[in-house]
N, C-alpha and C positions, 0 to 999 in steps of 0.2 A: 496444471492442477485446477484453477477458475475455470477452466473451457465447460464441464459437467453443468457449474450453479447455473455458468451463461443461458446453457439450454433450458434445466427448468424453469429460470426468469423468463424466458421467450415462452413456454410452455402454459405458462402461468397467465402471460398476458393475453395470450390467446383466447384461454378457457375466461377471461375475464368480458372479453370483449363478444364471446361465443353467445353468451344469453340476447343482445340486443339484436343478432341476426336473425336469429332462431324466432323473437317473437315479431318479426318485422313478415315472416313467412309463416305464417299459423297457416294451416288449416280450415278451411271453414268448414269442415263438417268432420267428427269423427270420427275414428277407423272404427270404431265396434260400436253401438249400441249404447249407451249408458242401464246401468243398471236397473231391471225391475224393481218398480214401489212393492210388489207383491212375492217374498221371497217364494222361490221354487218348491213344488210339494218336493220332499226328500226321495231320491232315488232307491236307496238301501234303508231296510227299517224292518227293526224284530231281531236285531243281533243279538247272541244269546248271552244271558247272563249264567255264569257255570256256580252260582252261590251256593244254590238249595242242592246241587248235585256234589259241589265240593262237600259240603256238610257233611252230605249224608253214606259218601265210600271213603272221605278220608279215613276215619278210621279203621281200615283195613287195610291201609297203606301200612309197612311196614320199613324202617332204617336194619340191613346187615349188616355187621362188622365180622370180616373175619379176619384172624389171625394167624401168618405164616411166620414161621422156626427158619431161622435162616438155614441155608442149603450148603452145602458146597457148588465152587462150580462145575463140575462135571453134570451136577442136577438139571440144567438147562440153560438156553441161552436167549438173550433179548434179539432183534434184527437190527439191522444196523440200518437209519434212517435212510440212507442212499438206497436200501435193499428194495425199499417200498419208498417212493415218490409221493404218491399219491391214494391213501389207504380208504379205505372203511374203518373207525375209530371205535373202540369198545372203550370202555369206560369203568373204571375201576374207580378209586377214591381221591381226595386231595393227598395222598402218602403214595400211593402205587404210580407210577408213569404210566403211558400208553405203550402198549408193544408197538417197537417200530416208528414210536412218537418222538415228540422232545419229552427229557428231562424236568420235571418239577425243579423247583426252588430247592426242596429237603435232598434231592441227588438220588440218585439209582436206586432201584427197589423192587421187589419185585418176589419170586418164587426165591430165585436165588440167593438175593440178600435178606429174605425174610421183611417182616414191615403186615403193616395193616392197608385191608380191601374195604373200602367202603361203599355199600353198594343200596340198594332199595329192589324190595319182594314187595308182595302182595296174598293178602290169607285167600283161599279158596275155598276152604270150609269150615265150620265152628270149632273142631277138634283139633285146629292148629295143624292145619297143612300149608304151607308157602312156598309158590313157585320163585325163583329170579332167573338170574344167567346162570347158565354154569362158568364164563370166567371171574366172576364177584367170588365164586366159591370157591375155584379151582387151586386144587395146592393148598388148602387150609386146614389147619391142626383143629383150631377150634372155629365154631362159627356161633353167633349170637343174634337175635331177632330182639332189637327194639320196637315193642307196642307202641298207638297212639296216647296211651299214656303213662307210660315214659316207662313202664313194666320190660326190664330187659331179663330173657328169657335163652337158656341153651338151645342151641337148634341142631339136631342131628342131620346128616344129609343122606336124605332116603336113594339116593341115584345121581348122576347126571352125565348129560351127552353134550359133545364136543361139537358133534356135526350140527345137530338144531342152537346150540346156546340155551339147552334148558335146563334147571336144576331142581329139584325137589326136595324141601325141606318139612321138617315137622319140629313144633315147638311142644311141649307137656301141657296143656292147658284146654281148658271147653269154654263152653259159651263168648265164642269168640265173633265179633264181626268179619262177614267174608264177601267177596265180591262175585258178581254173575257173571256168564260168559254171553259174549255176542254170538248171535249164527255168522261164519264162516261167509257165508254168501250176501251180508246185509255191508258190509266194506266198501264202500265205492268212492271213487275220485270225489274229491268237492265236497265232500261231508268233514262237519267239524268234530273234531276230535281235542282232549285234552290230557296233559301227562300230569303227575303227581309224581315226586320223586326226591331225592337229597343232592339237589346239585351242589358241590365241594362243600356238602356236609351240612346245607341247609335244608333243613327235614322236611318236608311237607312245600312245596314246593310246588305252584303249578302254573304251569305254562301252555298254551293253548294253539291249534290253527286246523288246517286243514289236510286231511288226504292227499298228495299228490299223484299217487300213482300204487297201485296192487300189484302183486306179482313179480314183485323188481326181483333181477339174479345179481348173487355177489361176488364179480371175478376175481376177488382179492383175497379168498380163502375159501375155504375148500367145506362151503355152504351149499352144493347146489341144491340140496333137498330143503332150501327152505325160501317158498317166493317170499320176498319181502315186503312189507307193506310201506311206501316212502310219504314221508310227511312234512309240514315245516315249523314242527311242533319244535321250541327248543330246548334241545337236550345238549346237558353238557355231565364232565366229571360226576360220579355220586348217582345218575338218573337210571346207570343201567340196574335196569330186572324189574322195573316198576312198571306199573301199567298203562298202557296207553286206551282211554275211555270214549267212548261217544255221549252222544248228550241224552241218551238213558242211563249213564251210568252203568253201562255195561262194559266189560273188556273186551278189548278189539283185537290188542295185539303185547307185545312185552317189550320195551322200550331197547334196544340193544346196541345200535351202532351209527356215526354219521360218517357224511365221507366229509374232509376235508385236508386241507392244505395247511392250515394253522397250527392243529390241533386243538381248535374249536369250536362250537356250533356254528356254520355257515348256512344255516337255510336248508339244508336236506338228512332230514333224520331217517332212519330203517328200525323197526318193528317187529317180532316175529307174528305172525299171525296166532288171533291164541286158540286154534284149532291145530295146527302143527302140532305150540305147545302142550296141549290138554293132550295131543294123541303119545308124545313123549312122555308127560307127565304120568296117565294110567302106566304105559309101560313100565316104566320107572320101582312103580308103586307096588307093581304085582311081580318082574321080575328083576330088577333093578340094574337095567339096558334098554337101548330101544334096537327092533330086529326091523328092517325097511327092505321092501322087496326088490328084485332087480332083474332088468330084462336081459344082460350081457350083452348092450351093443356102445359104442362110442360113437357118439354122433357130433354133428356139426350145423354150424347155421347156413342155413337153406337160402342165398342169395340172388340175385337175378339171374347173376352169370349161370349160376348151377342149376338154376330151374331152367334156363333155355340150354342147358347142355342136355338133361335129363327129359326134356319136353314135359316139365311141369308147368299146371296155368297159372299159377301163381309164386310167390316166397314164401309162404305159409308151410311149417313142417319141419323135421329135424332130419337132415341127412343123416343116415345110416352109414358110416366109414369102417368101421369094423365089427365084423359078430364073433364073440368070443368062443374060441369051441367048444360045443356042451354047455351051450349056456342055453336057458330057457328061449331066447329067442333063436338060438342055430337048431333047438329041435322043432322048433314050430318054423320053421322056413322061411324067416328072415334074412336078407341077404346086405352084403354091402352096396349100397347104389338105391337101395330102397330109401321112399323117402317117407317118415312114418306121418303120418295128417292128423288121426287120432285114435285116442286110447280110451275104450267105450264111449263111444259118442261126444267124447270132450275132445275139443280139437286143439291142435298144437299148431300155436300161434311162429311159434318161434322155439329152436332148440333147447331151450332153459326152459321150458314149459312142461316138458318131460320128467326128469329129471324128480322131480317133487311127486309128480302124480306117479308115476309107479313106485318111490321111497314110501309113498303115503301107504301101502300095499302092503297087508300081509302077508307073510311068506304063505305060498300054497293056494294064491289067490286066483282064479281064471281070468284073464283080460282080455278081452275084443283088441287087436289091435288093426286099425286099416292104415295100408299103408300104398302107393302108389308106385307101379313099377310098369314099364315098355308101353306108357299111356293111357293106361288104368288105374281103379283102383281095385286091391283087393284086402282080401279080409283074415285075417290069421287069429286063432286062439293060444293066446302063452299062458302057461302055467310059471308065475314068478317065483323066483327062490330066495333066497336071503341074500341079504347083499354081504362080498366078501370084501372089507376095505383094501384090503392089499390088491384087489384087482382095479383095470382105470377103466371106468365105464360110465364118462360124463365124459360132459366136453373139452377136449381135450387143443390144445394147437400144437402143430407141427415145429419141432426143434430141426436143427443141423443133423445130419451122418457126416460123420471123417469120409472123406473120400481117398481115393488115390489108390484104386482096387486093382493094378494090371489084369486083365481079359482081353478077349478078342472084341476089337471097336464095330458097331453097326457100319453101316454104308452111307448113312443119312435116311430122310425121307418127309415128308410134304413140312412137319413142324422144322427141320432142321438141326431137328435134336438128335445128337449123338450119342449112343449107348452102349454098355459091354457087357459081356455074361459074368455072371456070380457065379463062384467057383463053391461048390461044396460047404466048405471053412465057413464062407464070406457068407453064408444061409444060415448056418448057424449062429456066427458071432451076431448077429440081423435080429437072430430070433423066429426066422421065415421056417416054415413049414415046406414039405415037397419040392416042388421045381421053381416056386414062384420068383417071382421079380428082377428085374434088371437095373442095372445102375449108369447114373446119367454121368453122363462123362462130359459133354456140353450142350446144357440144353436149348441152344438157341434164341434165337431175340425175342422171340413171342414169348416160350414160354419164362425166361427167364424175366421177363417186363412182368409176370405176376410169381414172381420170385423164386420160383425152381431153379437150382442151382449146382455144379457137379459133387456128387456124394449125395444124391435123394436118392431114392430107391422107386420106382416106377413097378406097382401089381398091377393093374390092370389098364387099360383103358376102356372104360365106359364100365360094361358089367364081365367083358371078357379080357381073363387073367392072362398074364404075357409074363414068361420064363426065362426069354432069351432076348438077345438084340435085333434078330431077324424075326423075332415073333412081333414086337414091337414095332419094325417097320411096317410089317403085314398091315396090323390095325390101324396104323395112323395113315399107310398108301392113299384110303378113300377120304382125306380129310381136304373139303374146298378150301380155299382162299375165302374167309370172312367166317368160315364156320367154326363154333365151340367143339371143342372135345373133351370129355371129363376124365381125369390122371387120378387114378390112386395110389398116392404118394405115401413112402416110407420115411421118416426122419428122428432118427434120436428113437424109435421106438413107439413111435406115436402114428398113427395111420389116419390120413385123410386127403377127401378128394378135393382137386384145383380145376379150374376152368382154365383153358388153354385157348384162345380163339387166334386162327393162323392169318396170318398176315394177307392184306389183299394187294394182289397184284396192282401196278399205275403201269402206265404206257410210259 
C-alpha cells in the first residue's frame, strides 16, 4: 500500500532538482523571434455588425404556436431512433420531440399525443401573409402568429407541402411589416448570412455565420426537389420556418433542418432556399398545392467506374437507370444508359441536381434536355408532366430480390457469372415487362466484390437488353480481362446500373 507515495516522493524529487539542470543548459539564442515593439496591422477587419439590420426586419419575424388535439394511435406513428442513426433534425418546439430524435424532458408528443409546436414564420407582405415550415404547422387544429409586439393573432393555413417544408399562413391584419426576398442566384458559399428565430421559445433570437454550401441534397427524406442551402448558422429547437437573411436584410432561405447526432446544433444547418419557397408559396395561394414537373426517369450518380464503362469524359451528369413507360422522357427518346449533362443549358453536376430543376417546372413545360449516349452528345426536347407521387422517379438505391428461382443455369462466361432464365410467373412477380431479364444465380468474384449477388435480376448489359442466360453469355463473351462492363441491375423493384470490371489475368 506505501509502494504508490514511494513513487510520487521519488517523482517529486526529481521535478525538484529538474529546474537547476535545465537552467545549467539554456540556450543561448531563442527559438522564435521575440515579439515586435510594433503590433501587427490586423489581418481581418470590417466584420459585420448585424445592429441596424437586426432593427430593422426584426419586426417581421414572427413566434407560431400551434395546437394539436390528441389523436389516437392508429393516427400516426413516431420512428424509432435505431430507424434513423443519423438524421436531418426538423425542429418543432420545447413541448414537441424530434421525429426520430430523443425524447424531451415533458416525454412523448407529438401528432399522436396531441401537445403544442412551437415554431417561428416570417410576414411577406403588409396584409398579413406568413410563410414557415409545414412541420411547425402540420397536424394543427389551431395555429396562432405572435407579432413583434406581443399582438397574438389567429392564423389560418392558406396550403402546405410536405415535399419543399413550406407553409402559408395568413393573419386578419394590414399595415403590417414584411421582409424582401433575395435573387435566387445572389447565394454563394462564404457570404454571411444571419437567422432570427425562437430557439426553445426564446423569441427573437439571432444567430449568425456563414454559407457553407448551396445545393445540398437530403438523403434522409424524401426532399429531393428542394437543393439545400447548408450553413453554420446556429439553429436549434423553436428556429424552424424563420428566416435565414443576408446582410441586406434580405431572405435567403427558411431556416429548416440540421444534421446531427445529438439532437442538437452541430455546426451544419439546411435552409430552404426562398425561391423554392416563394415558388411553393404562390402555388399554395392561388391553388392550395404545389403541381412539380416530371421527366419519368430514375437515375443514379454518375461515378468514375460508370463513366469509363459508358465512355463518358467525365462524372458530371445523372445516369439514366430507368425510363418509365409513357413518361415524358420515353416519348421524347430517352433511354436507360443515357447519361443526362443538362437541362437547358444548366448542367448537371451530379444526379441530385436534377431532380429540383425539372420539380421547379411547370407541368406542360418544353425542356432541352442533352444528354450523352455511344460517345456523344445529343439533344432531346421533353414536354414535362406532373409529377405522380406514387411513382419513384429520383434517386433511387438498389435493395435485395428473394432469389432461389429453379431455371435452366447459363454455362458461365468471361465475368464468371452464372445465370438462369425467368420463367413467365418470375416476370411478372418482378414487375418485368416482355422477355426481359435473367437472374443471377452466382455472380462471380468480380462482380460480386461490387456487390451483386444471387437473386439480382440482370436487363441488360450496356445498352443491350438480355432475356435469357445464353443471351447474357453472348454479351459478356467479348468482355477483356481489366475491362468495365455496365449491368442493369433489378433488385427489390428498383433498377440500376453497376460497373463490373473482369478480373485480369497473372502468370
Amino acid at each position: 500500500m506505501n509502494r504508490p507515495l514511494r513513487s510520487l516522493a521519488l517523482v517529486g524529487a526529481i521535478a525538484v532538482a529538474l529546474p537547476t539542470a535545465c537552467t545549467a543548459q539554456q540556450p543561448t539564442a531563442p527559438i522564435a523571434p521575440p515579439p515586435s515593439a510594433t503590433p501587427a496591422a490586423p489581418l481581418v477587419s470590417g466584420l459585420p455588425d448585424f445592429t441596424s439590420l437586426v432593427q430593422r426586419v426584426g419586426p417581421a419575424v414572427v413566434n407560431i404556436r400551434a395546437e394539436i388535439a390528441p389523436r389516437s394511435a392508429a393516427r400516426g406513428t413516431m420512428p424509432d431512433d435505431e430507424e434513423i442513426p443519423e438524421i436531418f433534425r426538423r425542429f418543432f418546439g420545447d413541448q414537441v420531440p424530434f421525429p426520430g430524435g430523443p425524447q424531451g424532458p415533458q416525454g412523448p408528443r407529438g401528432p399522436r399525443g396531441g401537445g403544442t409546436s412551437l415554431g417561428t414564420g416570417f410576414l411577406i407582405s403588409e396584409d398579413g401573409y406568413v410563410l414557415t415550415n409545414h412541420h411547425v404547422v402540420e397536424g394543427a387544429d389551431t395555429v396562432k402568429v405572435m407579432l413583434s409586439d406581443r399582438r397574438e393573432l389567429a392564423a389560418k393555413v392558406i396550403g402546405s407541402d410536405e415535399q419543399s417544408d413550406v407553409a402559408l399562413l395568413k393573419v386578419d391584419a394590414k399595415g403590417l411589416p414584411f421582409l424582401r426576398m433575395a435573387k435566387a442566384e445572389s447565394t454563394k458559399p462564404g457570404q454571411w448570412v444571419i437567422a432570427i428565430g425562437s430557439p426553445f421559445g426564446l423569441d427573437h433570437s439571432v444567430t449568425a455565420g456563414i454559407v457553407s454550401a448551396v445545393g445540398r441534397a437530403n438523403p434522409y427524406a424524401d426532399q429531393r426537389y428542394v437543393p439545400f442551402i447548408q450553413t453554420d448558422v446556429a439553429i436549434n429547437q423553436g428556429n424552424s420556418g424563420g428566416p435565414l437573411l443576408n446582410t441586406g436584410g434580405e431572405v435567403v432561405g427558411i431556416n429548416s433542418q440540421i444534421f446531427s447526432n445529438s439532437g442538437g446544433y452541430m455546426g451544419v444547418s439546411f435552409a430552404i432556399p426562398i425561391d423554392v419557397a416563394m415558388n411553393a408559396a404562390e402555388q399554395l395561394r392561388a391553388t392550395g398545392k404545389v403541381s412539380r414537373g416530371q421527366l419519368g426517369v430514375v437515375v443514379q450518380q454518375l461515378n468514375s467506374d460508370n463513366a469509363r464503362g459508358f465512355g463518358v469524359p467525365d462524372s458530371n451528369g445523372a445516369l439514366v437507370s430507368q425510363v418509365l413507360p409513357g413518361s415524358p422522357a420515353d416519348k421524347a427518346g430517352i433511354e436507360p444508359g443515357d447519361v443526362i449533362r443538362s437541362v437547358n443549358g444548366r448542367p448537371i453536376v451530379q444526379s441530385s441536381d436534377l431532380p429540383p430543376m425539372i420539380g421547379a417546372m411547370a407541368p406542360g413545360t418544353k425542356a432541352k434536355v442533352t444528354v450523352f449516349r455511344d460517345g456523344k452528345n445529343i439533344e432531346r426536347t421533353v414536354v414535362v408532366n406532373e409529377l405522380d407521387t406514387g411513382l419513384t422517379a429520383g434517386n433511387e438505391d438498389a435493395r435485395p430480390v428473394p432469389g432461389g428461382m429453379p431455371q435452366r443455369p447459363s454455362a458461365g462466361n468471361t465475368l464468371g457469372m452464372v445465370a438462369q432464365d425467368l420463367s413467365p410467373g418470375d416476370r411478372q412477380r418482378l414487375g418485368l415487362t416482355g422477355n426481359e431479364g435473367v437472374l443471377i444465380r452466382n455472380p462471380g468474384d468480380a462482380a460480386a466484390e461490387v456487390g451483386l449477388r444471387p437473386g439480382d435480376v440482370v436487363l441488360a448489359v450496356g445498352r443491350n437488353a438480355v432475356g435469357s442466360a445464353s443471351a447474357l453469355d453472348r454479351e459478356l463473351a467479348g468482355v477483356k480481362p481489366g475491362q468495365t462492363v455496365m449491368l442493369l441491375v433489378r433488385r427489390q423493384g428498383n433498377t440500376q446500373y453497376v460497373a463490373v470490371t473482369a478480373e485480369s489475368k497473372t502468370g
